[in-house]
C-alpha positions in Angstrom: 95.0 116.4 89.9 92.7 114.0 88.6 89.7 114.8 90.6 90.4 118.6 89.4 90.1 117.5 85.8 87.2 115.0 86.4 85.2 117.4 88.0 86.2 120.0 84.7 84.9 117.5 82.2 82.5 114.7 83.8 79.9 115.9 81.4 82.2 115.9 78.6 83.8 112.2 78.0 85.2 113.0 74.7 87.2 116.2 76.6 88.0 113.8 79.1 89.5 111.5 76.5 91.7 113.9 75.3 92.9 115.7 78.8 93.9 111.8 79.7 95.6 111.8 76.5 97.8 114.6 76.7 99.3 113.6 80.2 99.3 110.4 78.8 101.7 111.6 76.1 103.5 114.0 78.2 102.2 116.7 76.3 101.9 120.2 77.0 99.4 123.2 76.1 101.1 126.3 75.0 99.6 129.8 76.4 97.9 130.3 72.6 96.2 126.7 72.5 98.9 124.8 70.8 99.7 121.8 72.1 103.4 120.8 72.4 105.6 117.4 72.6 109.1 119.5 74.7 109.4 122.0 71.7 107.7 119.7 69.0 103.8 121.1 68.1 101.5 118.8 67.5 98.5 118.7 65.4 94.9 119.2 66.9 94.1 116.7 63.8 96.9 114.4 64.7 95.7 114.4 68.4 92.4 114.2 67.4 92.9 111.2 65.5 94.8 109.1 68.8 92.2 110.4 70.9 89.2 109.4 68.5 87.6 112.8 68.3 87.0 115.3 66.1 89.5 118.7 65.8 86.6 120.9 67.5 86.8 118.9 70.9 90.7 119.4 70.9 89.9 123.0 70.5 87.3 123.2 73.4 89.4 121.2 75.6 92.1 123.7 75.4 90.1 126.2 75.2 88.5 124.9 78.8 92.2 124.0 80.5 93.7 127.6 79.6 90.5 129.2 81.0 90.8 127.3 84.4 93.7 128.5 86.6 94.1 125.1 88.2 94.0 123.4 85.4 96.6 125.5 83.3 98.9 126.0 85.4 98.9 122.0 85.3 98.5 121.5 81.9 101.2 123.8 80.9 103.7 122.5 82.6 103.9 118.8 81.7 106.9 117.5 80.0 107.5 114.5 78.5 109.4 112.0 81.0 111.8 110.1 77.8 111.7 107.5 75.8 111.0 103.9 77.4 113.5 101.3 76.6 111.0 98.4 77.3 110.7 97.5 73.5 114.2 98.0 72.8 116.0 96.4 76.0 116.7 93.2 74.6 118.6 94.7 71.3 120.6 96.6 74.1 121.4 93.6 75.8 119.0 95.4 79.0 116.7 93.5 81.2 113.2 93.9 81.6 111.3 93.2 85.3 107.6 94.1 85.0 105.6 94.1 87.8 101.6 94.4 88.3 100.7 95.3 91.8 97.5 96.7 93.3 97.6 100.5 93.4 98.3 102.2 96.8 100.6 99.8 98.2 103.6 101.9 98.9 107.2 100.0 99.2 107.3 98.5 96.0 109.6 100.4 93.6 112.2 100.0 96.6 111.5 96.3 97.5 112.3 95.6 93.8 114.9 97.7 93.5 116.5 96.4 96.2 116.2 92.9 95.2 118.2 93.6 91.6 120.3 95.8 93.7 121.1 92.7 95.9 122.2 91.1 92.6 125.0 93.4 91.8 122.7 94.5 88.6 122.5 98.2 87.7 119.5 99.8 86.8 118.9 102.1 83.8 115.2 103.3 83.8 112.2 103.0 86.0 108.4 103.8 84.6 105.9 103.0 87.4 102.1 103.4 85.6 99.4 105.5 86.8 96.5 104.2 88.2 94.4 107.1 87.2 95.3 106.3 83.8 95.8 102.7 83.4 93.2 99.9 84.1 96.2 97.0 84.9 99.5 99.6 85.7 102.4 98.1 85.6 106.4 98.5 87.4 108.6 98.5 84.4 112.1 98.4 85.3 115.0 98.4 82.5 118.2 96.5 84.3 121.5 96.9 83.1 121.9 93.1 82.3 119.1 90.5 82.7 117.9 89.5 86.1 117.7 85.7 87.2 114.3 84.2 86.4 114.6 83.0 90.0 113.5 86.2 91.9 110.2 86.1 90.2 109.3 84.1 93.6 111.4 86.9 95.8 108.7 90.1 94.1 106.0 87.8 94.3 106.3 88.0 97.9 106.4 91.5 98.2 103.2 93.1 99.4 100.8 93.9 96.8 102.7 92.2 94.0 100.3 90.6 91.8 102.3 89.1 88.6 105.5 89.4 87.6 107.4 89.2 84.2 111.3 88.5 84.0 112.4 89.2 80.4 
């Protein structure tokens, strides 16, 4: 997908900005150049302003994805994937495992998973990060209950596994 909407806007890094921003977001566009949040519109000023561009290049961007077959038939149907409980676990009385791994290693969500499986600890939510769209992207895994601080050592040995954060 990315290399699609790279090659659509390479010459264009403010377009760019905002195409990355509405998969970012989960966001939609509409088939008359709204832009939608699941059945919510949004603002081309109010996008414009988290994107840091004016309300033209929201316009043109659209205006370029709904001309592009490819790229519409991506770009319309996007939805956002829920609210992440990160920020909130601990008032829930949830765990938090993040996990910063190199990109492309594959076996990692199910290593992990199977190590707070191995616990007897349910698992709630699961937000693996994008490489395409995050410099440092991140595991995120909310847990039922909080997980031992001693598997940090067990996911650091997993392939690929960089750093790991037990909250």
């Amino acid at each position: 997908m990315w290399d699609r909407v790279k090659h659509k806007f390479e010459k264009f890094p403010a377009r760019m900005a905002v195409a990355r921003k509405i998969v970012e977001l989960g966001l939609r566009v509409g088939e008359k150049g709204k832009i939608y949040c699941g059945d919510v519109e949004i603002s081309d000023l109010a996008l414009a302003r988290s994107s840091g561009v004016d309300r033209r290049t929201i316009k043109s961007t659209v205006d370029v994805i709904l001309n592009d077959e490819q790229l519409s038939a991506i770009f319309k149907d996007i939805h956002p994937a829920g609210a992440l409980l990160k920020n909130i676990a601990k008032n829930l009385g949830f765990g938090v495992v993040e996990i910063e791994a190199e990109a492309g290693n594959p076996g990692i969500l199910a290593k992990s998973t199977e190590l707070i499986s191995c616990e007897g600890i349910s698992i709630r939510q699961a937000h693996a990060g994008d490489p395409e769209l995050e410099e440092h992207p991140k595991l995120t895994i909310i847990t039922e209950k909080p997980v031992k601080g001693e598997l940090i050592n067990e996911f650091l040995k997993i392939p690929g596994v960089k750093r790991v954060s037990i909250s």
